[in-house]
Every structure is written in structure tokens, then in C-alpha cells.
C-alpha positions as CSV (number, residue, x, y, z in Angstrom):
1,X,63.8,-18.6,12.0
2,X,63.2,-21.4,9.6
3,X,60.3,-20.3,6.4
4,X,58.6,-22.8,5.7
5,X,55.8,-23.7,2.8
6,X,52.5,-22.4,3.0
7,X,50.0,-25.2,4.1
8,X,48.0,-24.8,0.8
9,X,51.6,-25.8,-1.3
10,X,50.1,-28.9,-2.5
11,X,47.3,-27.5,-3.6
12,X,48.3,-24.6,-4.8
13,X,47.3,-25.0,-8.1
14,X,43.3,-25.6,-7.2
15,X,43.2,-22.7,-5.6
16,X,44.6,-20.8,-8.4
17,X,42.1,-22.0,-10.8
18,X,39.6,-20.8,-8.8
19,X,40.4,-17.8,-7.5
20,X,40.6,-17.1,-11.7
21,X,37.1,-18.8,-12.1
22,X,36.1,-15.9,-9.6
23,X,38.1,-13.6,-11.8
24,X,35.8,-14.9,-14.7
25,X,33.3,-14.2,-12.2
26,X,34.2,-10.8,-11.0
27,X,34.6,-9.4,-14.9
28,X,30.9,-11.2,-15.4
29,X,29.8,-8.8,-12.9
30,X,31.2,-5.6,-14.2
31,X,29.3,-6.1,-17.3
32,X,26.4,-6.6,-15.9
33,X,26.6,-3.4,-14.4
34,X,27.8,-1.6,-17.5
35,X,25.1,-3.2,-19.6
36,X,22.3,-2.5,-17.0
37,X,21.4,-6.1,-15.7
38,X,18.1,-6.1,-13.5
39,X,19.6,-5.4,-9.8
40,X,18.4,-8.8,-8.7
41,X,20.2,-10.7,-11.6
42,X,23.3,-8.4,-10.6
43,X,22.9,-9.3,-6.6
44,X,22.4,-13.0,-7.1
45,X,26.0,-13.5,-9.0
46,X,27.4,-11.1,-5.8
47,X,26.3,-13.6,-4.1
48,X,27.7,-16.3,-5.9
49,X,31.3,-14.9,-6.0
50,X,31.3,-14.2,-1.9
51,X,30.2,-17.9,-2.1
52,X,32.9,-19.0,-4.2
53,X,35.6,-16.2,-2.5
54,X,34.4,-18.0,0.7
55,X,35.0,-21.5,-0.3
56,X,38.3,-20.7,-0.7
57,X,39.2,-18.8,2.3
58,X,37.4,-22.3,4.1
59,X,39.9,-24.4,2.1
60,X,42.6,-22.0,2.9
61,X,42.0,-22.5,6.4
62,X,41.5,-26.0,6.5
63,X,44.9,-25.8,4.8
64,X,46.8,-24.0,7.4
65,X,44.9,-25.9,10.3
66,X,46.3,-29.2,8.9
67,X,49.4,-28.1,8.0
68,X,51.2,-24.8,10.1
69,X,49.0,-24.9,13.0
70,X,49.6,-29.1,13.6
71,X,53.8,-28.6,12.8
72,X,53.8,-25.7,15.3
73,X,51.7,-27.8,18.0
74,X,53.9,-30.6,17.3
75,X,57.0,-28.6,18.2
76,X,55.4,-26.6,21.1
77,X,56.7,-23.3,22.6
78,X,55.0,-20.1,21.6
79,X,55.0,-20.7,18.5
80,X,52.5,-23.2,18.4
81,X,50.1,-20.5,20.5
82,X,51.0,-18.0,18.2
83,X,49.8,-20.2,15.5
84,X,46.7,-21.0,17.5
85,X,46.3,-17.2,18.2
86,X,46.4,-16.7,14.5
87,X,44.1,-19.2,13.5
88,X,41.3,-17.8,15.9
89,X,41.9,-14.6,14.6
90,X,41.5,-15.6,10.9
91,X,38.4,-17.6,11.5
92,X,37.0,-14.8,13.6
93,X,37.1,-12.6,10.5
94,X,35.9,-15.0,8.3
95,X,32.7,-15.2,10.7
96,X,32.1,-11.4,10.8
97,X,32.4,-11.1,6.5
């Protein structure tokens, strides 16, 4: 079996950056809780970093739609239901969280 690149390769450095921007964000929000922030302040950057943590699970999986899902349908066999499979599985998730 052949490894090939993740789909988000070329991009790979964008996501980095902001997966540490919700890093940044992440630490932000464990001082607010250890300097007592008003609950509401506290809940609204929550929901800014599940925004953020989302945006890059879309971009991830716009990634690996393009990119693994397309090379394995272009070769057929199971893989290329396998990777279908997997895809549905992952957006599934995404759609429950």
C-alpha cells in the first residue's frame, strides 16, 4: 500500500497558524477562569474557539474531499468506498459536535 500526503499538505502551514491562534485562544480562556471573568464573557470566547476549532475541521474536510477522497474515486475499487465511507463518517461527527 502506497502512503500518500495528507490532502491538507499544501496548506499545511494555515492550518498550523490557526490551530496556535486557538492555542492563543485556549490559554485566553484559562485566565479568564483563574482571574474570575463574568460567566458570560467566559462562554462567549467558548464559543469563539469551537467556532474557530470548527473552521478548521471544515477546511480539513474540504481538504481531504478534494484531495484523498477524488484520487481514490479516480482509481476505484474499495478504496474509493472506503474513502467515501470515511468521509461520511467524519462529517457525521462534525454534525453531532
Amino acid at each position: 500500500m502506497t502512503t500518500h500526503p495528507p490532502g491538507y499538505v499544501d496548506d499545511k502551514d494555515a492550518v498550523l497558524k490557526r490551530l496556535r491562534r486557538i492555542e492563543g485562544q485556549i490559554r485566553g480562556l484559562q485566565r479568564m477562569v483563574d482571574e474570575d471573568t463574568y460567566c458570560i464573557d467566559v462562554l462567549t470566547q467558548v464559543s469563539a474557539a469551537t467556532k474557530a476549532l470548527e473552521s478548521v475541521a471544515l477546511t480539513l474536510l474540504d481538504q481531504h474531499l478534494a484531495h484523498c477522497v477524488h484520487d481514490a474515486i479516480s482509481q476505484g475499487g474499495d478504496d474509493a468506498q472506503d474513502k467515501i465511507a470515511e468521509a461520511s463518517a467524519a462529517i457525521a461527527r462534525l454534525v453531532r459536535s
